[in-house]
N, C-alpha and C positions, 0 to 999 in steps of 0.2 A: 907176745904181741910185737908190731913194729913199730918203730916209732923214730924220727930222726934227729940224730945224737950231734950234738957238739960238742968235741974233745978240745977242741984248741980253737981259739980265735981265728979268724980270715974271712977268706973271699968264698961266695959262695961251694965251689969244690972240697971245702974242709966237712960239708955237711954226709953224715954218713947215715944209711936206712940199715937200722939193725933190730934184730931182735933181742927184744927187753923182758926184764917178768912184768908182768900186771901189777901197777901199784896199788895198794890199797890207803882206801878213806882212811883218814885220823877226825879227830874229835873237828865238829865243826866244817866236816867235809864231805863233799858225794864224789862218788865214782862214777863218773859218764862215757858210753857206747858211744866213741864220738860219730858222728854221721856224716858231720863235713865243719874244715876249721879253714878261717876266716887267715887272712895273708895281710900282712903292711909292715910299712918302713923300720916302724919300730922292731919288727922281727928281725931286719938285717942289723940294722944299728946291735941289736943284741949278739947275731950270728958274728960280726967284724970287731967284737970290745968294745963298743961304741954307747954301750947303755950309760943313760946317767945313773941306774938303779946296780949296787954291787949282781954277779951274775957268774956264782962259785961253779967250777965246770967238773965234772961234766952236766949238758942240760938236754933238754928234749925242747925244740922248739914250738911256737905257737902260742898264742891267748885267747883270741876270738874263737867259739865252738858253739856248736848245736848237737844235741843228742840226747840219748835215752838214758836218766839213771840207772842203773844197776844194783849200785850197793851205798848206804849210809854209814857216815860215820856217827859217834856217839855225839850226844845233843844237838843235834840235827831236826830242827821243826819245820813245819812247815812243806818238805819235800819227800816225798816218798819213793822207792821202786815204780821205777816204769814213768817214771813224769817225765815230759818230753819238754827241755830245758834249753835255754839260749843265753851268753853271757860270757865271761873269760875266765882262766884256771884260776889266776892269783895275783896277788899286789906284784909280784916278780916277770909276773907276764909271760909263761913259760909253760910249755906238759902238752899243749892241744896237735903237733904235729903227729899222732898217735892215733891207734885202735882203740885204747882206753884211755882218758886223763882225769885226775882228781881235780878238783876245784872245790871252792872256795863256798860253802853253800850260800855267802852273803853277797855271795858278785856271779848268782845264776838267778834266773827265773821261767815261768812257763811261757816256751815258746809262742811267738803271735802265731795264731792258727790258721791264719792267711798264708803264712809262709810254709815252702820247702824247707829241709833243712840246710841246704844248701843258701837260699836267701835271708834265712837268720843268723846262719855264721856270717853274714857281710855287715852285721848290723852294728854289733856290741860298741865297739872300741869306737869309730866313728862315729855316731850317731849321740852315744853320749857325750863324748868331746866338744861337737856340738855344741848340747843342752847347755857344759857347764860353761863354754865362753859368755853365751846367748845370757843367761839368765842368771848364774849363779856369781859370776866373774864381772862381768858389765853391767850384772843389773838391769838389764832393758827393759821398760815396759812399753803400752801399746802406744802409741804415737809417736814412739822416737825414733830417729832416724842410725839405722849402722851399715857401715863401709864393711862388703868380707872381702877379705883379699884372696882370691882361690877358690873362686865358687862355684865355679865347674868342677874341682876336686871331689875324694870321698867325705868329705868331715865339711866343707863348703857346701853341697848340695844339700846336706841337711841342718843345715845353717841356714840355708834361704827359705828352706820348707818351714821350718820352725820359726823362723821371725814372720814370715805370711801368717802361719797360724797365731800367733802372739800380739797380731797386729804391728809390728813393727814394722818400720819403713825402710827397706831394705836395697841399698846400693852394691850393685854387683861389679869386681873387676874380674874380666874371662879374657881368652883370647879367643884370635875370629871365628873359626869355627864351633865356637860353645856359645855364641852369644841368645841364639834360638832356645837351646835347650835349658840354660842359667832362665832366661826369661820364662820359659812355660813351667818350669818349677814356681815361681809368683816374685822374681825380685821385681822390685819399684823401675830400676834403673839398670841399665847392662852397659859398662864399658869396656871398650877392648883396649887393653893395657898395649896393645901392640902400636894403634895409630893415636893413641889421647892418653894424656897424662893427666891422671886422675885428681893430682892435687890444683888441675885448672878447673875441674867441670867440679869439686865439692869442698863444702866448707861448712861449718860449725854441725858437725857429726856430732852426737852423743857417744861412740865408740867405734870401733874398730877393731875387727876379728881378723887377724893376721895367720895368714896358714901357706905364707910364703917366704919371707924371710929377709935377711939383707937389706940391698935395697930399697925395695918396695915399704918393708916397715919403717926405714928409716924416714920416707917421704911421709909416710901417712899420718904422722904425726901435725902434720900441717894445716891434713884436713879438721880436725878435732876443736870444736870447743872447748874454750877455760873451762879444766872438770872435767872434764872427759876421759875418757877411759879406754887405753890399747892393751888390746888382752892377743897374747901370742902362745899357740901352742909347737911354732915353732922351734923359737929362742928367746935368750934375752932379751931386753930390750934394752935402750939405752938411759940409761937415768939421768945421765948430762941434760940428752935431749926431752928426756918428761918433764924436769924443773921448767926448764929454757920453755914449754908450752905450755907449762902451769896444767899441765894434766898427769894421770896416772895412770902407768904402766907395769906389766907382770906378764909373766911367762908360768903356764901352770901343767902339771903332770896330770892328766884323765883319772877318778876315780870310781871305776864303775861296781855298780849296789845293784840290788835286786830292785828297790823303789826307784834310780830312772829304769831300768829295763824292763820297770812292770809300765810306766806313764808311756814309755816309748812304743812299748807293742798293741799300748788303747790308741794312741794313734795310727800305726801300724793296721793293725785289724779295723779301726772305723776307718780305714780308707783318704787317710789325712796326711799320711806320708808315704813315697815310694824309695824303694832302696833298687839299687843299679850296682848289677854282678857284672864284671868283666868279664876274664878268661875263668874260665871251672877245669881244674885239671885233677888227675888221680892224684892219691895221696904218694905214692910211687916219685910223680914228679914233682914233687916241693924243689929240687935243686932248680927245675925250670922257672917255678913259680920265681925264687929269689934272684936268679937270671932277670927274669925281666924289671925287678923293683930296682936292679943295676943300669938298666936300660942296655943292656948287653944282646937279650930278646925286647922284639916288641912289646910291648904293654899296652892294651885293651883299654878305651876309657872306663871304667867301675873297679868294683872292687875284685881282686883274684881270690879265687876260695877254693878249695881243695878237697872234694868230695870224695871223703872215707870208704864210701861202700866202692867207688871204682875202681877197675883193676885193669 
């Protein structure tokens, strides 16, 4: 099969499409016909040494995927030959840039059947990153108010989607031209980070979803209520500055399970969330896809996803 190899760390041109044997399932794992795998940052942070997760080389890039299983490995419930599945390889985050990749049977589930397979690989890695700022990290329930920083982003957008559906009151920071589309997704509020400063138009926030970094996290602490809570899937945060605001703060790694990508695709399929594909390119061009996550190529606003059956 092919599948695109990282021998050594770098810039995107270290990525080489070669052909590989077909891996097979081990215990606790299926083999999936991939159909089309899902692109993001975390893929180049991987491809340039940059993971925070060890990343022994050689690897095969990719996490987010959609496709048909094939083959089961031993104590494998639940999944059989021929389930058409959406979700990522592995805790490692790696194998989906391929013809075939094994995964993880506890971090797949049955594809929403609303989607292509091409709009299910957009979904995994962002959507539940998401979930776990929103609910599992913040804590939020319905009447409280949260700040996402990045909400015209992939993992923003369904941040806003899912605080609407959660009842939560949700203030959005876009730039100008996303302030329409951040809005008709259901945020409460739309700022344009480019002409208002955010920490003048809000104040005693119950949280703050951070999916931008630096400065901006550093400000938004200010918007926050005593107790409150800045969850960053960026980076660190700063501790100096959670004391000094008497709130708390954390930076956390996405763990995606087959229970949220079974909740996410009942919303998915009722018609309660939309997911937004960028560019779709062959699996041939992944060097282009990583191009543009460099900004080297234009970048598309959604997500880029790399559809396996194209040639």
């Amino acid at each position: 099969m092919m599948a695109w190899r990282v021998n050594e760390f770098g810039p995107p041109e270290i990525m080489k499409f070669e052909s590989v044997s077909r891996p097979e399932p081990g215990p606790s794992e299926v083999l999936i016909k991939v159909k089309a795998a899902g692109v993001g940052p975390w893929d180049s942070w991987i491809r340039a040494g940059k993971s925070v997760l060890p990343q022994p080389l050689p690897l095969t890039l990719g996490s987010d995927l959609s496709g048909e299983i094939v083959a089961i490995g031993p104590d494998v419930a639940e999944l059989a030959v021929g389930n058409q599945v959406y979700g990522v390889t592995n805790p490692q985050f790696v194998g989906a840039y391929a013809e075939y990749a094994v995964a993880s049977a506890g971090m797949v589930s049955t594809k929403p059947t609303s989607l292509t397979h091409v709009e299910a690989a957009s979904v995994p890695v962002v959507a539940v990153t998401a979930w776990q700022a929103l609910f599992d990290h913040a804590q939020l329930e319905a009447g409280q108010t949260v700040v996402i920083q990045g909400a015209a982003g992939n993992v923003g957008s369904y941040a806003v989607q899912l605080a609407r559906q959660a009842g939560v009151q949700t203030i959005a920071t876009v730039s100008t031209g996303d302030i329409s589309a951040v809005r008709d997704l259901g945020a409460n509020i739309v700022i344009d980070h480019r002409t208002q400063r955010f920490e003048k138009e809000v104040q005693d926030a119950d949280a703050v979803i951070d999916l931008v970094g630096g400065e901006t996290q550093e400000r938004s602490f200010k918007v926050l209520r005593r107790g409150g809570k800045l969850i960053s899937a960026v980076s660190r945060p700063d501790q100096n500055l959670a004391k000094r605001h008497d709130v708390e703060a954390m930076f956390f790694l996405v763990n995606v399970t087959k229970q949220y990508l079974r909740e996410i695709a009942r919303l998915l399929d009722g018609g309660k969330l939309r997911t937004k594909v960028g560019a779709v390119l062959s699996l041939a061009d992944a060097r282009e896809a990583h191009l543009m996550l460099e900004h080297v190529r234009r970048q598309p606003k959604g997500k880029i996803v790399l559809d396996v059956g194209a040639r």
